[in-house]
N, C-alpha and C positions, 0 to 999 in steps of 0.2 A: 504493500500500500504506500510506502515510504516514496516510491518512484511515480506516484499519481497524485502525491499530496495534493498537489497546489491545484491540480483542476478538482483533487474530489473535494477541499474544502470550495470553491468558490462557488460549485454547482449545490452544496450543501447548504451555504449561507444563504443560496439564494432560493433554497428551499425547491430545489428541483431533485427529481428522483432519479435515481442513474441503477444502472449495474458494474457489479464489478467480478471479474475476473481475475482468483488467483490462484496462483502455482500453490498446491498443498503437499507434493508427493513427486518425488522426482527417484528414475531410472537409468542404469547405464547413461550413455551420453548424451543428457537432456541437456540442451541450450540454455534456459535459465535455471537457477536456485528457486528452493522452496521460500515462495512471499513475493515475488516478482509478481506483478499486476497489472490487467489491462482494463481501464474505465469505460465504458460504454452510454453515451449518455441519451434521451429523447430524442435529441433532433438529430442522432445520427452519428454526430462525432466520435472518436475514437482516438484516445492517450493509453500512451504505456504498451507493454508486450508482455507474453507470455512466453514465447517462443523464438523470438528473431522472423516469426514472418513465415512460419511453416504454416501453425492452426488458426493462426487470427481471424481469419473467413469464417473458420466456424463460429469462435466463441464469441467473434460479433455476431451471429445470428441469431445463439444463445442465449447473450446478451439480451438482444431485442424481446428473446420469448420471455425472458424473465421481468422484464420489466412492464411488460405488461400482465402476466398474470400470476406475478409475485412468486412462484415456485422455484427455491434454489435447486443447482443441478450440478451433479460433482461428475465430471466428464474424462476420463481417460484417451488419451490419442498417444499411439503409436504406428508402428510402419510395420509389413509386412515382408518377407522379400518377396512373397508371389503379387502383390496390392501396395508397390511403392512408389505409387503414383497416387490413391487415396489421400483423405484426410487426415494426414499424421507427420510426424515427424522423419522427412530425409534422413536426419545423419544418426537415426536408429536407436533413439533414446524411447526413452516413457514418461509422460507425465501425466501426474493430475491436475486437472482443473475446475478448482468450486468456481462456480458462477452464482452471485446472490444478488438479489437488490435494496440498493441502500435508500432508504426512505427515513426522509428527517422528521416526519413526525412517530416512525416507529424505533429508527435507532437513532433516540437524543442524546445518548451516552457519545455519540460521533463524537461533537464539538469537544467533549471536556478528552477525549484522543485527541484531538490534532491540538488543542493546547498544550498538552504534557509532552507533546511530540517537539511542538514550536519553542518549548520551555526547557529542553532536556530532561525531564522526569520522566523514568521508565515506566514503561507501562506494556502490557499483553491488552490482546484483543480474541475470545479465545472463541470459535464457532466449531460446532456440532454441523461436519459434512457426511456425517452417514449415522443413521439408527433402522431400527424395526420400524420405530413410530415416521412416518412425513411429518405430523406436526410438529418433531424435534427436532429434525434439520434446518438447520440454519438460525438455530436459536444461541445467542453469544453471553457473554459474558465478557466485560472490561476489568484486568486486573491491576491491583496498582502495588506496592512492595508491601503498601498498609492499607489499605482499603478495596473494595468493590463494588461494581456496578452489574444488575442485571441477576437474573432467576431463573435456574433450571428448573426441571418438573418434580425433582427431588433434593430434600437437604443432601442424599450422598453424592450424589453427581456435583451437586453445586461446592461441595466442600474438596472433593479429590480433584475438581479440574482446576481451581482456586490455587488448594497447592502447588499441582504439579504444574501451575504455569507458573509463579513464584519461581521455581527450580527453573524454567526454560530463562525465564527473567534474569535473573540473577547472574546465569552465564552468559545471557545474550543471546541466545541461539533458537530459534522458528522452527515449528516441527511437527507432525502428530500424531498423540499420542491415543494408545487404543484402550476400549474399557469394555464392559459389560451392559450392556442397555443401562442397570441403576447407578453406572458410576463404579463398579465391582471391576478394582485394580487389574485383576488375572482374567476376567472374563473376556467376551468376543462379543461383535456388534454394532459399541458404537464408537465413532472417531472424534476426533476433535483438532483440529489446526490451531494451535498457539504462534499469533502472528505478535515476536515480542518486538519493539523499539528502544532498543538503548540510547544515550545521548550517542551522537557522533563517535567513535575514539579517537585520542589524540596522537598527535605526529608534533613531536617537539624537534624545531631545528635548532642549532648551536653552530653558532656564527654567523657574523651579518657579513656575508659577504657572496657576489654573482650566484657561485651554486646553490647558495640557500635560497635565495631568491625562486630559481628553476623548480626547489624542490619544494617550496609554496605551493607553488603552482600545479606542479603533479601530485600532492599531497590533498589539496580542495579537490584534484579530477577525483579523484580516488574515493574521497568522500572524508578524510579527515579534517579534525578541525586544529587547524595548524597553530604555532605559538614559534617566533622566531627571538631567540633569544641572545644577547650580546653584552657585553661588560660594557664595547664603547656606545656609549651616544652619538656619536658619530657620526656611524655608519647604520645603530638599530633604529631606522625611521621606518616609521608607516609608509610612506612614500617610496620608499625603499623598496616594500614589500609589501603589495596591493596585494597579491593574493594570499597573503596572511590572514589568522582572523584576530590577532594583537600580536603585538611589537611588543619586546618588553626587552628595557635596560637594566642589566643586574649581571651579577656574576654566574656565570651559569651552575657553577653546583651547590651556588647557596639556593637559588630558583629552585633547582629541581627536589631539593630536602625539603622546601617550603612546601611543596606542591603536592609533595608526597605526605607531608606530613597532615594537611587538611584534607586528603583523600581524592585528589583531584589527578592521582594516576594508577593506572590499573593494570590486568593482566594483557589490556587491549591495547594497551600504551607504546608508541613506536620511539625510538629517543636516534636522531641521529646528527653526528657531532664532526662536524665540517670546519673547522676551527683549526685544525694541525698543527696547535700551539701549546706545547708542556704545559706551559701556566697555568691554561685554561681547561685543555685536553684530561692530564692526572687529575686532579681533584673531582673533575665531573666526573668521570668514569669510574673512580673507587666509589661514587655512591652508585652512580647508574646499572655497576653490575652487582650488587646488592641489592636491588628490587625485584620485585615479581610482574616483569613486564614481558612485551611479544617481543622486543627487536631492540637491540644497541647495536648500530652500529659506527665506525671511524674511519675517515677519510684520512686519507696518507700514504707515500711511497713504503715499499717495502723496509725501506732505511727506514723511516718515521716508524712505521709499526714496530720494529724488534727496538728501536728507541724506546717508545712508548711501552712495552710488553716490560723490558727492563725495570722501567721508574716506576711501574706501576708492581712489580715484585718486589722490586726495594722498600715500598712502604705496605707490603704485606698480604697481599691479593694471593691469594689461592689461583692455583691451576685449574681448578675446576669454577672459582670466577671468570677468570680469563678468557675458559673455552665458549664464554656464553656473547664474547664478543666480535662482532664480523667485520673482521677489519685485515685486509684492506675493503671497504664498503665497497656491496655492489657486485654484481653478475659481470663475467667477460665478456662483454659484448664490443670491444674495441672502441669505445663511448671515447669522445675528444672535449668535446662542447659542454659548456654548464646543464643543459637541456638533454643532451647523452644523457651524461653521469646521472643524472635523473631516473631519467628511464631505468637506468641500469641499478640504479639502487631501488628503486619500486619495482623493477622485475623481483630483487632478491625477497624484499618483503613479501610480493604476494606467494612469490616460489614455499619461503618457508611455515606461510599462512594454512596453505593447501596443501603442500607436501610435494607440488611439483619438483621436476629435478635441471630445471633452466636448457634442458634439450632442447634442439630443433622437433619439434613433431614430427614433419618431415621422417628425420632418423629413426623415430621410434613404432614400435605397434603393441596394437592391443587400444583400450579405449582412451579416447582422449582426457574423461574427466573423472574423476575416483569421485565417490561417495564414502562416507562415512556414518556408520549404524553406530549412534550413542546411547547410551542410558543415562538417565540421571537417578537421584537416591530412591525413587520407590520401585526402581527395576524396573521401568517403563521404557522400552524404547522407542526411538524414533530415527528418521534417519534427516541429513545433515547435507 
């Protein structure tokens, strides 16, 4: 829903009813993630994707049925090899797709989403895409870490999908999980899609200089929210760095103890440190690799990093700290340019996000994209 925000709020506020289309369940090598969305609205228009442009014919016409006679429809498309010209997916994936319609005088709980959404407060949005009963499909619940909105047909349903979307919350992660018609952990039956929204995570650059700059910039594509930080005033101006979302003058590893210390960085947290200056480089990095975050990495010639690796043993870092740092930053991609190195460090990020292994595709076979089957604490799984 994240990627249709801005038209499903405006047709919202303006009290118009739409459909919406989304990914709940993904196969082998489906084109988007579970929670990717396509809006369908009255007079026809059409925001967002589901697919990259395989199924969107249909669940626009989907779209259309549900909007007018209000029945959600939770839709499978795939490809056959004898029927690969049908309506499904070319490059041989699977996906689900719930179609439901958003109507603002039955889902009022919408607006106070997209606030929490526009505010950074996490929040789940949790709907019921399959049961015994039609009239429990498509019935939701909004979760918030301390509160909720909306009513199942039973306390126990209402109280285990509450939970377990807490747990999806809490990690981040969009999914769905299966029950028992009453909400009965181990049972079979019924589904439910926990579509969670976290704030943004962060991408903290260190150093104000050209490639921090680039890496603003591919850090907002990406979707994080950037913070470029520098000791000199200087150089750390907003104007500097337009695609930052603040500028900020400080020492870089007193900032990032600051930062950590009010909770303002997480497991989701990216830190990369382009600076290639002892002064500023050792101190940031004895705390950066002492946190529990996704990515440190350091810009520097091979000379700079076993410098760096040195001073940074000298004042007492473990080898098993050290290992958690990638430096020299960034994938071999023969990157020259401030806007390269970019790339090439946001390839490494998402490389070790997903588990990819920075190959040419080309070179490799077998499926293009892995899935991951998680659990969370009540042995629920889902897949990722």
């Amino acid at each position: 829903m994240r990627d249709v925000l801005d038209e499903l709020e405006r047709r919202y506020r303006a009290g118009e009813t739409v459909a919406l289309g989304t990914v709940v369940s993904t196969f082998r090598s489906a084109p988007r993630e579970a929670g990717a969305s396509m809006l369908v609205a009255g007079d026809g228009s059409v925001t967002g994707s589901v697919s990259g442009g395989c199924v969107e014919g249909a669940v626009y016409e989907l779209g259309q049925e549900v909007i007018g006679d209000g029945n959600a429809v939770l839709q499978r498309y795939g490809v056959s090899d004898d029927d690969a010209f049908a309506v499904g997916l070319t490059c041989g994936g699977i996906i689900d797709v719930f179609v439901e319609r958003i109507d603002p005088a039955e889902f009022t709980a919408l607006g106070d989403v997209i606030d929490s959404i526009h505010t950074g407060e996490p929040v789940a949005v949790a709907t019921v895409t399959e049961h015994p009963d039609p009239a429990v499909v498509g019935r939701r619940m909004v979760v918030w870490p301390d509160r909720a909105a909306g009513e199942l047909p039973s306390t126990r349903m209402t109280d285990a999908i509450t939970d377990d979307a807490r747990g999806l919350l809490d990690v981040g992660r969009s999914g769905t999980l299966h029950y028992g018609p009453d909400g009965q952990r181990r049972g079979e039956g019924m589904s439910v899609f926990v579509n969670a929204f976290q704030p943004r995570p962060r991408l903290l650059v260190f150093g104000a200089i050209d490639f921090a700059a680039a890496m603003a910039t591919l850090g907002s594509f990406l979707g994080y929210r950037v913070t470029v930080c520098d000791a000199r005033g200087v150089f750390a101006t907003p104007a500097r760095f337009p695609a930052a979302d603040e500028v900020v003058v400080d020492w870089p590893h007193r900032y990032l103890a600051a930062e950590h210390e009010a909770g303002r960085v997480d497991q989701r947290t990216v830190i990369a440190v382009l600076t290639h200056d002892p002064k500023f480089d050792v101190p940031l990095l004895e705390v950066a690799l002492r946190m529990d975050v996704a990515y440190v990495g350091a810009m520097g010639s091979r000379r700079t990093h076993d410098d760096r690796l040195a001073r940074l043993r000298e004042i007492g870092m473990t080898e098993d700290e050290l290992a958690e740092l990638s430096s020299p930053i960034g994938l071999d991609l023969g990157a020259r340019t401030p806007e390269e190195t970019a790339v090439s460090i946001g390839a490494e990020i998402i490389a070790l996000r997903w588990g990819g292994r920075g190959q040419r595709l080309a070179d490799r076979q077998g499926p293009i994209h892995t899935h991951e089957e998680l659990s969370h604490p009540t042995g629920e799984k889902y897949w990722a």
